[in-house]
C-alpha positions as CSV (number, residue, x, y, z in Angstrom):
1,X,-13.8,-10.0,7.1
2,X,-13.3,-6.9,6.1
3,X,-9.8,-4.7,7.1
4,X,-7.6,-1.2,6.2
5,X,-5.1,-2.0,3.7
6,X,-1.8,-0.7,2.9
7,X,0.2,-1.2,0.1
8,X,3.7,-1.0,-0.4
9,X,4.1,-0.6,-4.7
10,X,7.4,-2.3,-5.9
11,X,10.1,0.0,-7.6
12,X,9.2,2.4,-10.6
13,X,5.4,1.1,-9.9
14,X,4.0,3.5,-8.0
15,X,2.4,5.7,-10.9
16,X,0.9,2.3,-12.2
17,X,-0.7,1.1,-8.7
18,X,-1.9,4.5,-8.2
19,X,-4.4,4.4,-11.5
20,X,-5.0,0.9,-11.3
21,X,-8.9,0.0,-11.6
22,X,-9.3,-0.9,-7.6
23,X,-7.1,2.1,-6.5
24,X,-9.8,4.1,-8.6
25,X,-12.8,2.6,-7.3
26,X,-11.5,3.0,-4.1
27,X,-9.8,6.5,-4.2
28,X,-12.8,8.0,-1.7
29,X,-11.2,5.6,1.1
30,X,-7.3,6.9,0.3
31,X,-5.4,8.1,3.3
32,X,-2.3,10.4,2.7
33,X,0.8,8.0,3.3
34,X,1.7,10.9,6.2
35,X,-1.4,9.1,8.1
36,X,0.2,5.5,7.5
37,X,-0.2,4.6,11.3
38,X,-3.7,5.6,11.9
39,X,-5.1,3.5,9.1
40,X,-5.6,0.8,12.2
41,X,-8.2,2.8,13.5
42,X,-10.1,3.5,9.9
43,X,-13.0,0.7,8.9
44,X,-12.8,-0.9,5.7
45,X,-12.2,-0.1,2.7
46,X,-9.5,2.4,3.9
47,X,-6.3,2.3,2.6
48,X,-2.7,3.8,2.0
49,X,-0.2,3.8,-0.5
50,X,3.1,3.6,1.5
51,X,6.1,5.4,0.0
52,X,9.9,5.4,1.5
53,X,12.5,2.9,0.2
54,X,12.5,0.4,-2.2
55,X,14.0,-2.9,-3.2
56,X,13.8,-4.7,-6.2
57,X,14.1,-8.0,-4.6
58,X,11.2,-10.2,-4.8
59,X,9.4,-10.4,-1.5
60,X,10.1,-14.1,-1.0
61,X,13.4,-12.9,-1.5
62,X,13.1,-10.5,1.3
63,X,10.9,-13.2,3.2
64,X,13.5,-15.3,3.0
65,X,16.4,-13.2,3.9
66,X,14.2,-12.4,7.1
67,X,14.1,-8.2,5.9
């Protein structure tokens, strides 16, 4: 099965996940991070590269501490 994605780059990575070889192939399908909350509504292989505020805990830290 095939859904939207969004990805959430950890701290100071951002530059990196945004030339990354899949974020390349698959710039055609990029949605502005301003159109975060309609990517529900896009078909595969859309996707979104969130932005806002980090942490530089792990996230089964933040799993874990239930953030």
């Amino acid at each position: 099965r095939e859904i939207p994605l969004a990805v959430y780059p950890r701290p100071g990575a951002a530059h990196k996940a945004a030339l990354s070889p899949a974020a390349r192939a698959f710039d055609y399908a990029r949605l502005d991070a301003a159109a975060a909350a309609q990517l529900p509504l896009h078909q595969a292989p859309a996707w979104v590269m969130l932005d806002g505020a980090r942490s530089s805990l792990a996230s089964s830290q933040l799993r874990q501490n239930g953030e």
